[in-house]
ZATI-668947 format. One record per residue (C-alpha): residue number from 1; residue in one letter; x, y negated, z negated. Coordinates in steps of 0.2 Angstrom, whole numbers, plus 5000, padded with zeros to 4 digits. Layout:
   k r    x    y    z
 NUM a    X    Y    Z
...
END
This chain:
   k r    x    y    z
   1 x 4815 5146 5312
   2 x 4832 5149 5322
   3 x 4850 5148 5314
   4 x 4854 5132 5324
   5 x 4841 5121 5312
   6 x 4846 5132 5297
   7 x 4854 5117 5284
   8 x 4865 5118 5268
   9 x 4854 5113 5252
  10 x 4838 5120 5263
  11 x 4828 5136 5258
  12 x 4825 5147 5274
  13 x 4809 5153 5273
  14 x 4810 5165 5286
  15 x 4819 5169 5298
  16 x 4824 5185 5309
  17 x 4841 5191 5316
  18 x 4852 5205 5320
  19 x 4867 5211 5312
  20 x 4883 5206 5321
  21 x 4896 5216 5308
  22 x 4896 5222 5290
  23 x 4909 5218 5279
  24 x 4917 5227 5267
  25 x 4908 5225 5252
  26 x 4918 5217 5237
  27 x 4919 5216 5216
  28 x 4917 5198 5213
  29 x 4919 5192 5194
  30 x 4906 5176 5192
  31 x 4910 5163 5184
  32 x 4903 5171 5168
  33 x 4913 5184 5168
  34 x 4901 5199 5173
  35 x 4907 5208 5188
  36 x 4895 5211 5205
  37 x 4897 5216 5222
  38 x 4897 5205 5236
  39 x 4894 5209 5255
  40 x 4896 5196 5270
  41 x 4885 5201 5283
  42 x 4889 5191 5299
  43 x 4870 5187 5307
  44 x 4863 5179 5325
  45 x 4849 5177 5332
  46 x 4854 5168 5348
  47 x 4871 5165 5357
  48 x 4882 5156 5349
  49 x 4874 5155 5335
  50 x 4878 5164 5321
  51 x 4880 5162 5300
  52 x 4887 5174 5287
  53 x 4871 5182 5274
  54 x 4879 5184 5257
  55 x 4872 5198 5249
  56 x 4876 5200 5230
  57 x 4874 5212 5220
  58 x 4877 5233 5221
  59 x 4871 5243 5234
  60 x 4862 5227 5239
  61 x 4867 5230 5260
  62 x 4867 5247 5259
  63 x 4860 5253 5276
  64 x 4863 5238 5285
  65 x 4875 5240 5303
  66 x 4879 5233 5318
  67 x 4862 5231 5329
  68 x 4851 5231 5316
  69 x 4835 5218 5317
  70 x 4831 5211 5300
  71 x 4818 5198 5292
  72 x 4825 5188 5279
  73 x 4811 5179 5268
  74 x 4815 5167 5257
  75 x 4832 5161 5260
  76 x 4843 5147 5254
  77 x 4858 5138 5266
  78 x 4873 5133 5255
  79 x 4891 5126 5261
  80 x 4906 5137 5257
  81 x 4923 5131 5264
  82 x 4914 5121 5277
  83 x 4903 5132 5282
  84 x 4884 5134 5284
  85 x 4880 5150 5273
  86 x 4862 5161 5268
  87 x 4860 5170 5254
  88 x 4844 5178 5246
  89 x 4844 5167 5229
  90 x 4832 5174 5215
  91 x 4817 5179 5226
  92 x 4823 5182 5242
  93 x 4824 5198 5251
  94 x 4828 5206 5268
  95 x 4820 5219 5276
  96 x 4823 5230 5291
  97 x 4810 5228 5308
  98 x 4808 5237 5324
  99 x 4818 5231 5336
 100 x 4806 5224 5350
 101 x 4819 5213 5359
 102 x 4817 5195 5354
 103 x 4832 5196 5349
 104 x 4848 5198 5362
 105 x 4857 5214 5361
 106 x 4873 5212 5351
 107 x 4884 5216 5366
 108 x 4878 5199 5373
 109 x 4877 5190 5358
 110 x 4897 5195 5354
 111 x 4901 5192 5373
 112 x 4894 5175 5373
 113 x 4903 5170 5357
 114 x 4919 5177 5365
 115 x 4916 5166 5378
 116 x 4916 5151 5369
 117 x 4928 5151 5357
 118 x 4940 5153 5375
END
């Protein structure tokens, strides 16, 4: 599966990608009133496309950086503020591959989305 076919409402059940950017992870209070961590990890896998992973939970992208190759298994799409979004859900989980080049460097993966937005 590539992030192009990726829809709201739809599980992902695998996919692979490379870390654009990292953001700084944040406490969140749910709607129950517990407090949790929540990190946006911008993702592509292809130029121009690219989707922010939600990661909840502490610690939960903790080694994760720019460049990084990852595998996400068991995904599911939502919308949030009209966007397409991934996050792991209940049983989904990332891990860390070796990088064997299927997927562009990010240098042309920024510099291609640079390109279109001007």
């Amino acid at each position: 599966m590539k992030l192009a076919e990726v829809e709201a409402g739809k599980n992902v059940t695998e996919i692979t990608v490379r870390v654009l950017s990292v953001a700084p992870p944040r406490i969140i209070t749910t709607r129950g009133g517990r407090k949790t961590q929540l990190t946006e990890v911008l993702i592509a896998d292809e130029p121009g496309a690219t989707v922010i992973l939600s990661l909840w939970g502490f610690g939960e992208a903790s080694g994760l950086s720019a460049g990084k190759v990852i595998k996400i298994s068991d995904g599911w799409a939502k919308e949030w503020r009209g966007k397409v979004q991934l996050s792991l859900g209940r049983s989904g989980h990332y891990e860390e591959i070796p990088d064997d080049d299927s997927i562009p460097p990010i240098a042309e993966l920024v510099a291609t989305k640079e390109d279109v937005a001007n």
